[in-house]
C-alpha positions, 0 to 999 in steps of 0.5 A: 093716685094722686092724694087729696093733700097732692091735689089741694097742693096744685091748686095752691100752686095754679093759684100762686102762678095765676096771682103772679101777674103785674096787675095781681100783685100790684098792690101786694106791698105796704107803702113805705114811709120812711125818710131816706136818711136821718143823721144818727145822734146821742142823747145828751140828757137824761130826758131825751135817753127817756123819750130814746128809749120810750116806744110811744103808741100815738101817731105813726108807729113806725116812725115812733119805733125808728126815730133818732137818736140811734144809740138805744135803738136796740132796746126800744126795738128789744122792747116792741118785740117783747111787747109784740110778743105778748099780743101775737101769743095772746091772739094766736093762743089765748084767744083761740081757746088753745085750739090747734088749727094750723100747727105749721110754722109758717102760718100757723101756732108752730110759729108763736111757740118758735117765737117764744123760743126766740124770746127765751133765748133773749131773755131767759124767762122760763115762763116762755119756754115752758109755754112754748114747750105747751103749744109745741105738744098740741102742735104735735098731736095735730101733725102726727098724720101730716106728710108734709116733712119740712122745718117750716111747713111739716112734721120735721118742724115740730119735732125739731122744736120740740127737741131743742125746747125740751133741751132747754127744760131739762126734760129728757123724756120729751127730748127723747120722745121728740128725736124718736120721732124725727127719726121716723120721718120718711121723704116720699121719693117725689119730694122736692127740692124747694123750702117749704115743702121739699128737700131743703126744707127737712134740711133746714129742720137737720141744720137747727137740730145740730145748732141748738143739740150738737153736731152729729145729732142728725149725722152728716152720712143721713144728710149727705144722701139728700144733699146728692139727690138736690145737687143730681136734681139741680144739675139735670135741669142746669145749664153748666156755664151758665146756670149750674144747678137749677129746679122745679116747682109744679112746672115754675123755675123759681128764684126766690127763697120759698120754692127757688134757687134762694132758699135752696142755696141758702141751704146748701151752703151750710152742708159739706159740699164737694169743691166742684159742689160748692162752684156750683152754688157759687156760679148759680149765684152769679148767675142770679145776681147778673140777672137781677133787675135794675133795681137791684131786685130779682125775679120771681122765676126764670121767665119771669125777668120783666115783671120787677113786682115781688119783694118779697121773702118768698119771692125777690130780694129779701130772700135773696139777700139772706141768701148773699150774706150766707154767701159772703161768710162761706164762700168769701170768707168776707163781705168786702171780697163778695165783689171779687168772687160774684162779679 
C-alpha cells in the first residue's frame, strides 16, 4: 500500500519533471551582474585597508561585497557570513517562536543549526554551539516518526549533527543518545539510490560521522553492503562501454547532484571501492563530461541533452563541479593531470 508521505512523494516528483521545461524554468535564475574581470590589488594605505575590509550596506550589495582590492577579501566575505548568520538564525528561529515546522536540513531549521555548527568551526564561540546544539534537540523531537533516512532530508541528518555537536560540547550523554539512534535507522528496501532521499544521502550522514568522530565510527563492513547494492543498481541500468553505472529516480535518469549521477558519484568516491568499482565512477564521469553542453554546462537527465536551462546544485554544473574537484583528488590525485585521465 502505498504511504501518504509515498504519495506526496510522487507528486513532488510529477511536479518537479513538469517544471523541467525550457519555458518553466526560464526565469528560475537570478541575473548575474558581475564585471567579467577586475585585475586584483593592494590596498596601499590604511584607508583603503579600511573601505577593503568595510562591507557597506548602499547600493548593489554584491558588487559592495566583491569589489577590489582582493587581499582582505576573505575577511570581508568572513564578516558578511557572520553577519548573515545572525539574520538567518534571527528569521528562522527567533522569529518563529522556536517553532519546528520543517526539521530538514535542506529547507528546514536542521539547516540554521548545521550553520551554526559551520560558524563555531570558524570562530570558536561557544554561544553557537550550545544554540545549535538547541535547535538540533527540537529538530529531534520532530523527526522521531520521519522515515526519510538521509544527511539531508532525513532523520539520519539530525542525529548525525547532533552527535558531532555533542562531541564538541563535551556532552557524552547526548552524544550517546544521538549514536543510539542513528543506529536504529533502518533503509526500506525500496530506498533509492540518489542524495536527498536515498542510499547515498545515509551515506553522506556516515561519511560526516567518521569526519567529525573518527573513522570506524559508522564501520566500514555497515557501509560497504549499501555501496554494493548503489553499484549492482548502477551497473543494471548501465551500459558498460558507454555509460557504467546509471540510475532512476521516479522514472528520470537524472544528472545532477540531488536525485543523479552527481551526487551519487560524488558519494561514491569517498567509500572503499573495488579498482573495477572505481573504473566505474571514472567512465561514468567521462561520460557526463563529453556529453556536457556546449556551454560547458550539463543536463539535467539523460534525455534531456537539448534543453541547457538548469544551473543549478540540484540540476547542471554546479553539482557537477563539486563532484569533478572530488574527482581531481581521488582518482587523479591532481587537478592538473584531470585532462589526461577524462579526456
Amino acid at each position: 500500500m502505498v504511504t501518504h508521505v509515498m504519495r506526496l512523494k510522487i507528486k513532488t516528483a510529477t511536479v518537479l519533471r513538469s517544471s523541467l521545461t525550457p519555458e518553466a524554468m526560464s526565469n528560475r535564475f537570478f541575473p548575474n551582474p558581475m564585471p567579467e574581470f577586475i585585475p586584483e590589488s593592494t590596498p596601499s594605505t590604511q584607508q583603503e585597508l579600511q573601505e577593503a575590509v568595510t562591507v557597506t550596506t548602499g547600493g548593489d550589495s554584491l558588487l559592495n561585497l566583491l569589489a577590489m582590492p582582493h587581499a582582505p577579501l576573505s575577511q570581508r566575505l568572513k564578516r558578511a557570513a557572520l553577519d548573515l548568520k545572525e539574520t538567518i538564525v534571527m528569521e528562522t528561529w527567533g522569529l518563529t517562536g522556536q517553532r519546528v515546522g520543517d526539521f530538514t536540513l535542506y529547507c528546514g531549521l536542521l539547516g540554521t543549526a548545521f550553520l551554526l555548527l559551520k560558524s563555531y568551526h570558524v570562530t570558536c564561540n561557544t554561544n553557537d554551539l550550545a544554540l545549535c546544539s538547541q535547535i538540533v534537540k527540537s529538530c529531534d523531537a520532530a523527526s522521531l516518526s520521519s522515515r526519510d533516512v538521509t544527511f539531508i532530508c532525513g532523520r539520519a541528518g539530525v542525529c548525525a549533527l547532533g552527535a558531532v555537536a555533542a562531541k564538541h560540547a563535551g556532552d557524552d550523554e547526548s552524544l550517546r543518545y544521538y549514536l543510539a539512534q542513528f543506529q536504529q535507522i533502518k533503509l526500506p528496501k525500496d530506498l533509492p539510490d540518489e542524495l536527498l532521499y536515498g542510499k547515498g544521502g545515509f551515506l553522506w550522514a556516515c561519511l560526516f560521522l567518521n569526519k567529525h568522530l573518527g573513522q570506524g565510527t559508522v564501520p566500514s563492513s555497515y557501509t560497504a553492503t549499501v555501496v554494493d547494492e548503489i553499484i549492482k543498481n548502477g551497473r543494471a541500468l548501465g551500459q558498460k562501454r558507454k555509460c557504467p553505472l546509471m540510475f532512476e529516480w521516479y522514472g528520470e535518469k537524472y544528472w545532477g547532484a540531488a536525485h543523479g549521477l552527481a551526487g551519487i558519484m560524488n558519494v561514491l568516491m569517498d567509500m572503499e571501492l573495488k579498482p573495477d568499482e572505481l573504473e566505474d565512477v571514472r567512465g561514468t564521469l567521462k561520460y557526463m563530461i563529453h556529453n556536457r553542453f556546449p556551454s560547458g554546462n550539463y543536463p539535467a537527465s539523460d534525455k534531456d541533452k537539448k534543453s541547457d536551462v538548469l544551473v543549478h546544485w540540484c540540476h547542471g554544473a554546479p553539482g557537477m563541479a563539486l563532484t569533478l574537484v572530488k574527482a581531481a583528488k581521488v582518482i587523479t590525485c591532481s587537478i592538473n593531470s584531470i585532462d589526461t585521465m577524462f579526456f
